[in-house]
PASEBA-1860 file (N, C-alpha, C; in nm, 3 decimals):
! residues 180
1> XXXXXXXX> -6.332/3.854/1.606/-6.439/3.848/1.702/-6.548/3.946/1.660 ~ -6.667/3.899/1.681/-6.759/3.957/1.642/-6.817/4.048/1.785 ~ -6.873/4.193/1.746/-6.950/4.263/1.881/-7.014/4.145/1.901 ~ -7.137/4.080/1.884/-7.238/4.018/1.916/-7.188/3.888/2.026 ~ -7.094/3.828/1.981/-6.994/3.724/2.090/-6.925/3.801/2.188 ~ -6.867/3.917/2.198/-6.787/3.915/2.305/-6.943/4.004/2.435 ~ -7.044/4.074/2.365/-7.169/4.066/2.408/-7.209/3.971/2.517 ~ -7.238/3.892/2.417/-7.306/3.795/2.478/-7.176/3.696/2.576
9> XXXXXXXX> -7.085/3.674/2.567/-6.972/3.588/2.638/-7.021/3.714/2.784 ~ -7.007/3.838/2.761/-6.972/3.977/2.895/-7.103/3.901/2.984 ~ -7.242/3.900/2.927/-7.349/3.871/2.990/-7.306/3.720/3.081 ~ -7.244/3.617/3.005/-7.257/3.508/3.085/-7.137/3.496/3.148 ~ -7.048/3.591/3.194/-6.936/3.622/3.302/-6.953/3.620/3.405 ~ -6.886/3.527/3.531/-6.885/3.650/3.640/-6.745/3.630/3.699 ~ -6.714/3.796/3.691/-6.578/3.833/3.686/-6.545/3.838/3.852 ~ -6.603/3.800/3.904/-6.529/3.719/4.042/-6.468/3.610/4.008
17> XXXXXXXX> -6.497/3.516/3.956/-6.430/3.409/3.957/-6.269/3.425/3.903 ~ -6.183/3.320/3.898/-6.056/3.312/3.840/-6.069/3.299/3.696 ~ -5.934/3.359/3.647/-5.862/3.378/3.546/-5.893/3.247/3.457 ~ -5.873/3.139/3.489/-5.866/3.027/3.399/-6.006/2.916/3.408 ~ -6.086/2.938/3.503/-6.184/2.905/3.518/-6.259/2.985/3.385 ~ -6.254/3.145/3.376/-6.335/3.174/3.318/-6.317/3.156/3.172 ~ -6.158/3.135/3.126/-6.106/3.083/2.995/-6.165/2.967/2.978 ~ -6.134/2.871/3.077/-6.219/2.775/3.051/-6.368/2.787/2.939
25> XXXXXXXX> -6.475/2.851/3.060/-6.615/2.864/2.997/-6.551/2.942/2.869 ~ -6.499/3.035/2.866/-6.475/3.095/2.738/-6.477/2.972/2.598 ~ -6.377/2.929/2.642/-6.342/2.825/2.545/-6.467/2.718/2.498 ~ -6.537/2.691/2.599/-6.634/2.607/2.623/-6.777/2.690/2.469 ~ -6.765/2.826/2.522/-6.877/2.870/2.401/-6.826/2.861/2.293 ~ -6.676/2.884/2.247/-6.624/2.874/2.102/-6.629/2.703/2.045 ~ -6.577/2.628/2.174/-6.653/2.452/2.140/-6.802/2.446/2.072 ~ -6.881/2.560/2.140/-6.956/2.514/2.103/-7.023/2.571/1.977
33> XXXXXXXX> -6.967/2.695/1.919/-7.001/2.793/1.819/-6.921/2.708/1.695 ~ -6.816/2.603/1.731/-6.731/2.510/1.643/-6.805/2.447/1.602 ~ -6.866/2.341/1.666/-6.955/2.281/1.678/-7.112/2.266/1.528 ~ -7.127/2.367/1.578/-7.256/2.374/1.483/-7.163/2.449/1.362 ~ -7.065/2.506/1.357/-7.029/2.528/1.241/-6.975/2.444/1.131 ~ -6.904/2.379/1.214/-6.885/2.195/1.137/-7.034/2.143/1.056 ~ -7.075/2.110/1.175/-7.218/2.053/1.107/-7.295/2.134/1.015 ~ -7.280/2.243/1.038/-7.351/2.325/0.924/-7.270/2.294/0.811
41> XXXXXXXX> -7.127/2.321/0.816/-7.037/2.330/0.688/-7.083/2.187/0.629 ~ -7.055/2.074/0.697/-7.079/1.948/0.649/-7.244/1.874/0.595 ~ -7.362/1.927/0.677/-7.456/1.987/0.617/-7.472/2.020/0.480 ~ -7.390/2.089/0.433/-7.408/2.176/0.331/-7.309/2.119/0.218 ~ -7.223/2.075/0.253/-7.110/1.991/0.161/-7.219/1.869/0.139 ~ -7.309/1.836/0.192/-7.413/1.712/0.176/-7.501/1.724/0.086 ~ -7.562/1.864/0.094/-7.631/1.876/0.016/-7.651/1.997/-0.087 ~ -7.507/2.028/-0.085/-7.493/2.127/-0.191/-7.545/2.094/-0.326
49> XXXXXXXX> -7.558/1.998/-0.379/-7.584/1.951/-0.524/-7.755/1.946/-0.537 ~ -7.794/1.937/-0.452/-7.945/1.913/-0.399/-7.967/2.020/-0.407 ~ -7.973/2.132/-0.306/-8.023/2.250/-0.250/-7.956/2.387/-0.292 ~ -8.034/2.466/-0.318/-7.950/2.604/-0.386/-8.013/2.645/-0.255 ~ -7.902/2.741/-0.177/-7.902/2.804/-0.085/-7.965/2.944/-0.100 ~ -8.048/3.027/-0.057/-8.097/3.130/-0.112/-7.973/3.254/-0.040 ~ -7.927/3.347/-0.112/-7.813/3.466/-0.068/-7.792/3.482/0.060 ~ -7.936/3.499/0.103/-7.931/3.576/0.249/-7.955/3.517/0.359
57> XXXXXXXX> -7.967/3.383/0.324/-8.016/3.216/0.456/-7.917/3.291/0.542 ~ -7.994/3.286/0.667/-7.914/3.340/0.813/-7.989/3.281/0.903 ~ -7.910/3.270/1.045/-7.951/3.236/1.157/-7.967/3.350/1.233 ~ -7.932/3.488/1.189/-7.897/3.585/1.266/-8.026/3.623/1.338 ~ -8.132/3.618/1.307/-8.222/3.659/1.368/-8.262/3.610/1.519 ~ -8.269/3.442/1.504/-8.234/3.384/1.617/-8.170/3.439/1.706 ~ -8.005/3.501/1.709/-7.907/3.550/1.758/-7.931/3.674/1.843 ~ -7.989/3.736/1.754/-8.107/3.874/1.757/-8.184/3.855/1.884
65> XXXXXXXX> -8.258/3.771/1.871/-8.400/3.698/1.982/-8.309/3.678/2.109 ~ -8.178/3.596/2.109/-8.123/3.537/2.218/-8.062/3.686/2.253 ~ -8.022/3.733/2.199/-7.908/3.830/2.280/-8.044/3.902/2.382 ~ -8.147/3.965/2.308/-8.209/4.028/2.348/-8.280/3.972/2.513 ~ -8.261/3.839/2.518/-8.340/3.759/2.619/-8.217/3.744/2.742 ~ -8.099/3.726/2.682/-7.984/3.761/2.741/-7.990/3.841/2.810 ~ -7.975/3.995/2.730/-8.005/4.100/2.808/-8.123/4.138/2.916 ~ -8.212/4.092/2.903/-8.308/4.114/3.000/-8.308/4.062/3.116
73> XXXXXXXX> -8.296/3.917/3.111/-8.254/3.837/3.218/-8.136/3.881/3.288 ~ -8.020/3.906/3.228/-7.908/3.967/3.288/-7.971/4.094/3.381 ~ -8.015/4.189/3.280/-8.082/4.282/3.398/-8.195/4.280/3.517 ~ -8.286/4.159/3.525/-8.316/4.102/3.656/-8.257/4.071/3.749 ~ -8.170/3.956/3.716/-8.073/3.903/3.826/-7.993/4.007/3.895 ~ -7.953/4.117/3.803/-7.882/4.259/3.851/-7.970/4.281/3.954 ~ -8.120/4.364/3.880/-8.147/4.454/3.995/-8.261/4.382/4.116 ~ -8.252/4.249/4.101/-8.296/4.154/4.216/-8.150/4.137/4.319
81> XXXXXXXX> -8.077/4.165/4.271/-7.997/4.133/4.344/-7.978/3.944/4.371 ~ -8.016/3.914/4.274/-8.008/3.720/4.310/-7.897/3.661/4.268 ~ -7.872/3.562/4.341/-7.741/3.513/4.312/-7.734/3.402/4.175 ~ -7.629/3.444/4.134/-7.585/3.410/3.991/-7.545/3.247/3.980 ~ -7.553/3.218/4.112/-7.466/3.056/4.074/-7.544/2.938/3.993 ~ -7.655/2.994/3.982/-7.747/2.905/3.900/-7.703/2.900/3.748 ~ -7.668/3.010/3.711/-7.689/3.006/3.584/-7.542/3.054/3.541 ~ -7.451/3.135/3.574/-7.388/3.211/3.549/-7.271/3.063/3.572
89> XXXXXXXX> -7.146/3.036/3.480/-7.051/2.953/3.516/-7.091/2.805/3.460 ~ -7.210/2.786/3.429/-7.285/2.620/3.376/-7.207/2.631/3.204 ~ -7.114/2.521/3.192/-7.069/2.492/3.103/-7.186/2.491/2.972 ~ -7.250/2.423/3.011/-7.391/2.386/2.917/-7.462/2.508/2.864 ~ -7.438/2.612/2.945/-7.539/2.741/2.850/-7.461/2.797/2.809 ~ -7.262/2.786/2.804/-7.210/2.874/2.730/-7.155/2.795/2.642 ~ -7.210/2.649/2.614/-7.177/2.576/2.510/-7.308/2.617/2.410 ~ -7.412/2.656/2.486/-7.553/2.622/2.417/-7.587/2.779/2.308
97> XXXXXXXX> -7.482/2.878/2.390/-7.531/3.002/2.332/-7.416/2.964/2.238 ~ -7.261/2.959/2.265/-7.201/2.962/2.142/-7.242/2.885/2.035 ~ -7.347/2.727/2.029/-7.391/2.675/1.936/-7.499/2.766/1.851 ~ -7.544/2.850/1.904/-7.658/2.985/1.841/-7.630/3.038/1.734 ~ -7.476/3.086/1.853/-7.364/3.213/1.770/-7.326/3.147/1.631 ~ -7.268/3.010/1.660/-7.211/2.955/1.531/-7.319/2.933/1.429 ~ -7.467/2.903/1.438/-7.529/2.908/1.364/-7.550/3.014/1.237 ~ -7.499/3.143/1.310/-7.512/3.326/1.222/-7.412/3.363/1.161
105> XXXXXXXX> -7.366/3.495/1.153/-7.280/3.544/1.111/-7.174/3.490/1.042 ~ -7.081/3.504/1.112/-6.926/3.447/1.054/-6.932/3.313/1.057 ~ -7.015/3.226/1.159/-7.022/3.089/1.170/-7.067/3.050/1.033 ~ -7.213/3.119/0.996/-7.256/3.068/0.910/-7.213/3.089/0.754 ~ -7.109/3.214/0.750/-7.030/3.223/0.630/-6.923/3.151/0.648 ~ -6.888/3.082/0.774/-6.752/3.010/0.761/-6.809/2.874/0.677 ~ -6.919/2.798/0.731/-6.976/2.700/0.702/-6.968/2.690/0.555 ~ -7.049/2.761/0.500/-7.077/2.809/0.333/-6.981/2.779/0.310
113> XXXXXXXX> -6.835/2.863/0.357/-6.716/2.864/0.255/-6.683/2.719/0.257 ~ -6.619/2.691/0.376/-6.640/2.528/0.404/-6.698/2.432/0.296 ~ -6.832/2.477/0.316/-6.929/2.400/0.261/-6.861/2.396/0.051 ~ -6.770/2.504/0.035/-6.774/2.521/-0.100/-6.613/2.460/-0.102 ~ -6.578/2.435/-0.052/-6.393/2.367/-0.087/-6.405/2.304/-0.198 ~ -6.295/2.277/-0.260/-6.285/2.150/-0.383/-6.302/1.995/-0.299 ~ -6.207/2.013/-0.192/-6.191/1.859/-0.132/-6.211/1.879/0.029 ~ -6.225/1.748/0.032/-6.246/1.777/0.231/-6.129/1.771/0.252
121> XXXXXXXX> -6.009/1.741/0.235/-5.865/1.832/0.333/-5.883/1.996/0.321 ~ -5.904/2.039/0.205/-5.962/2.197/0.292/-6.028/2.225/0.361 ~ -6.146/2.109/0.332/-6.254/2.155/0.435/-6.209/2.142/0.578 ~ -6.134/2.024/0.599/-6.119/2.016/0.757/-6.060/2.091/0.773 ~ -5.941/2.108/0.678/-5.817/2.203/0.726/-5.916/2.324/0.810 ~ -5.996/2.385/0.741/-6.078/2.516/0.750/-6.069/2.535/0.839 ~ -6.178/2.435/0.873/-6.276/2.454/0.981/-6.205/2.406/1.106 ~ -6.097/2.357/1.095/-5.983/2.316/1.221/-5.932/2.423/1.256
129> XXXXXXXX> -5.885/2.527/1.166/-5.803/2.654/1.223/-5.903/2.751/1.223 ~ -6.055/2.741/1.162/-6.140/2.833/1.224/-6.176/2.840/1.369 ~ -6.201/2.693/1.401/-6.238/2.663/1.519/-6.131/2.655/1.632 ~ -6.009/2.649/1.609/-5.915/2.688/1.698/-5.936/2.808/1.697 ~ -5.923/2.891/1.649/-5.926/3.053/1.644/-6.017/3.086/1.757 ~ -6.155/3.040/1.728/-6.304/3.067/1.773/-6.250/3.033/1.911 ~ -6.207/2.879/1.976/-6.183/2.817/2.100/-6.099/2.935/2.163 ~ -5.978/2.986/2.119/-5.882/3.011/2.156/-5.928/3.221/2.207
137> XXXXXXXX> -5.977/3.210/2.080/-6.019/3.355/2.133/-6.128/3.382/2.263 ~ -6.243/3.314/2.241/-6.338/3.322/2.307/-6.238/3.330/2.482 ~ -6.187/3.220/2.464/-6.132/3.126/2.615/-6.040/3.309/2.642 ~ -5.967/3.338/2.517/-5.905/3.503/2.594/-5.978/3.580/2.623 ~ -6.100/3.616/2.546/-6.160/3.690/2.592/-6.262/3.723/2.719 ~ -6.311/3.610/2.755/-6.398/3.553/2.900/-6.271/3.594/2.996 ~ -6.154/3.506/2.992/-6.080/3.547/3.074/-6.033/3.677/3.116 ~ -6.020/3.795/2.993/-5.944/3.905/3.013/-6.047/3.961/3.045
145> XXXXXXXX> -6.182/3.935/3.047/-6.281/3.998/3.153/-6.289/4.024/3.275 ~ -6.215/3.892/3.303/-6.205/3.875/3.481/-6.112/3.929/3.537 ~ -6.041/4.039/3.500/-5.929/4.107/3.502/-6.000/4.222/3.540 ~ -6.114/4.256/3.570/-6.227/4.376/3.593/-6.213/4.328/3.753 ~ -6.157/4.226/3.811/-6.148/4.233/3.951/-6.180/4.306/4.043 ~ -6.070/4.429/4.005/-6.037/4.521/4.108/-6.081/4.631/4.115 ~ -6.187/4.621/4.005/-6.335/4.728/4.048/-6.435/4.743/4.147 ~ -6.452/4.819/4.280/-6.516/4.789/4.362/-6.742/4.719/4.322
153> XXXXXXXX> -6.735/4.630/4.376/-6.843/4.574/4.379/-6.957/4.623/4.270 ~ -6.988/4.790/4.359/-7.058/4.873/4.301/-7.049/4.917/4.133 ~ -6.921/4.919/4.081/-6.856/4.952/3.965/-6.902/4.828/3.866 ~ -6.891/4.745/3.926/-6.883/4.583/3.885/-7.017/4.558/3.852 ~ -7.110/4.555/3.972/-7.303/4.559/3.907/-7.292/4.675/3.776 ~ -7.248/4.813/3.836/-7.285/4.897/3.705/-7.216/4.852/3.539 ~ -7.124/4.783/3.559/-7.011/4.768/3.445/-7.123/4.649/3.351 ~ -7.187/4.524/3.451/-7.267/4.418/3.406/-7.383/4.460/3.341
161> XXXXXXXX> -7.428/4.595/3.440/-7.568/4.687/3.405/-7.573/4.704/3.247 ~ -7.430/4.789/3.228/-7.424/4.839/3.129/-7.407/4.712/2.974 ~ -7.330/4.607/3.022/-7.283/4.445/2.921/-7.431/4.420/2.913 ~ -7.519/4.420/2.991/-7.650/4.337/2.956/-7.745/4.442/2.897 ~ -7.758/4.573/2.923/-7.800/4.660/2.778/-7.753/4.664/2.650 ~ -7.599/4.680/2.650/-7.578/4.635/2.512/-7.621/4.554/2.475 ~ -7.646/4.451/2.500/-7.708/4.295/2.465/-7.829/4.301/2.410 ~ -7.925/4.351/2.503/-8.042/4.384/2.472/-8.063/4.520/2.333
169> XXXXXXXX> -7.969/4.631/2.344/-7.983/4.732/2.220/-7.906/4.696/2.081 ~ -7.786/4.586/2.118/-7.757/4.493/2.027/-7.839/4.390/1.948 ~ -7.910/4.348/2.015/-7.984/4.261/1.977/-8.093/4.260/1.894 ~ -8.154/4.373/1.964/-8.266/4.468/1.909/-8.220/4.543/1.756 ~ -8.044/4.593/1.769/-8.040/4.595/1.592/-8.070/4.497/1.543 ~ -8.007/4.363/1.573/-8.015/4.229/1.464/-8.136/4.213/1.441 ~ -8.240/4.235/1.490/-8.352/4.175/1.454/-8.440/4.257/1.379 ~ -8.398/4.425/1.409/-8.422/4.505/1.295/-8.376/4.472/1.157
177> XXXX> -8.245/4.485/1.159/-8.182/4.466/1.030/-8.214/4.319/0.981 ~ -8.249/4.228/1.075/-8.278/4.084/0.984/-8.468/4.090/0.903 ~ -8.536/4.171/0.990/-8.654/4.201/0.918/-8.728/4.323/0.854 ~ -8.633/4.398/0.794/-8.630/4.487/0.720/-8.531/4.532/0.637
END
């Protein structure tokens, strides 16, 4: 697991809800960080013979941009005090950010490697037990969030306070380090 995913998964939590609900969405962002990593890998198995990839091709910067927007927004809704049911729990934006995630980092070196197998039974093999991994972790980790229960209310805004700055001072590295 990468800081930048379990980041960004903390921001789109809310640790009221149940245990398996929130595995659920968990799981739901690693679907979707699978997702584009396939297609990237396969992408690239397409046109490997075509295209020389330059060293440092990344999505990370993107990642960079989102976390950072993450974070901010997270800290509105905080100190508005507005209710989260809009956004917070929608399958669709924690499919949409893990498709981001899978675009960068490890997604996008999983892809590459992928992308470089001798045959496609490695390749699927790969990217089948990458992406279980990705599903399986994410779905623990969302969940073992919600295990913050029994923190009174107050503890709970400050605990989110604090998940959606990282996000934002996280983020703010990636986009340093991606343009300089």
């Amino acid at each position: 697991m990468e800081t930048d995913h379990v980041v960004a998964v903390g921001n789109l939590v809310r640790i009221r809800r149940g245990f398996r609900e929130e595995a659920i969405l968990g799981a739901t962002w690693g679907l979707g960080h699978t997702c584009s990593v396939m297609i990237g890998a396969l992408s690239i198995s397409f046109v490997k013979n075509f295209i020389a990839f330059p060293e440092h091709f990344s999505f990370e910067l993107f990642v960079g941009v989102m976390m950072v927007v993450i974070g901010i927004y997270r800290l509105f809704i905080l100190t508005k005090n507005e209710d989260e049911k809009s956004s917070s729990g929608n399958k669709t934006l924690f499919f949409n950010v893990g498709v981001v995630h899978g675009l960068a980092g490890s997604g996008s070196i999983a892809a590459m490697l992928a992308g470089s197998a001798e045959n496609q039974q490695e390749q699927i093999l790969f990217l089948m037990l990458f992406g279980l991994g990705t599903i399986i972790g994410m779905g623990f980790i969302t969940a073992a969030i919600t295990r913050l229960k029994f923190l009174q209310p107050k503890y709970l805004t400050w605990f989110s306070c604090f998940i959606a700055a990282c996000s934002f001072i996280y983020g703010i590295k990636i986009i340093i380090e991606q343009l300089y």
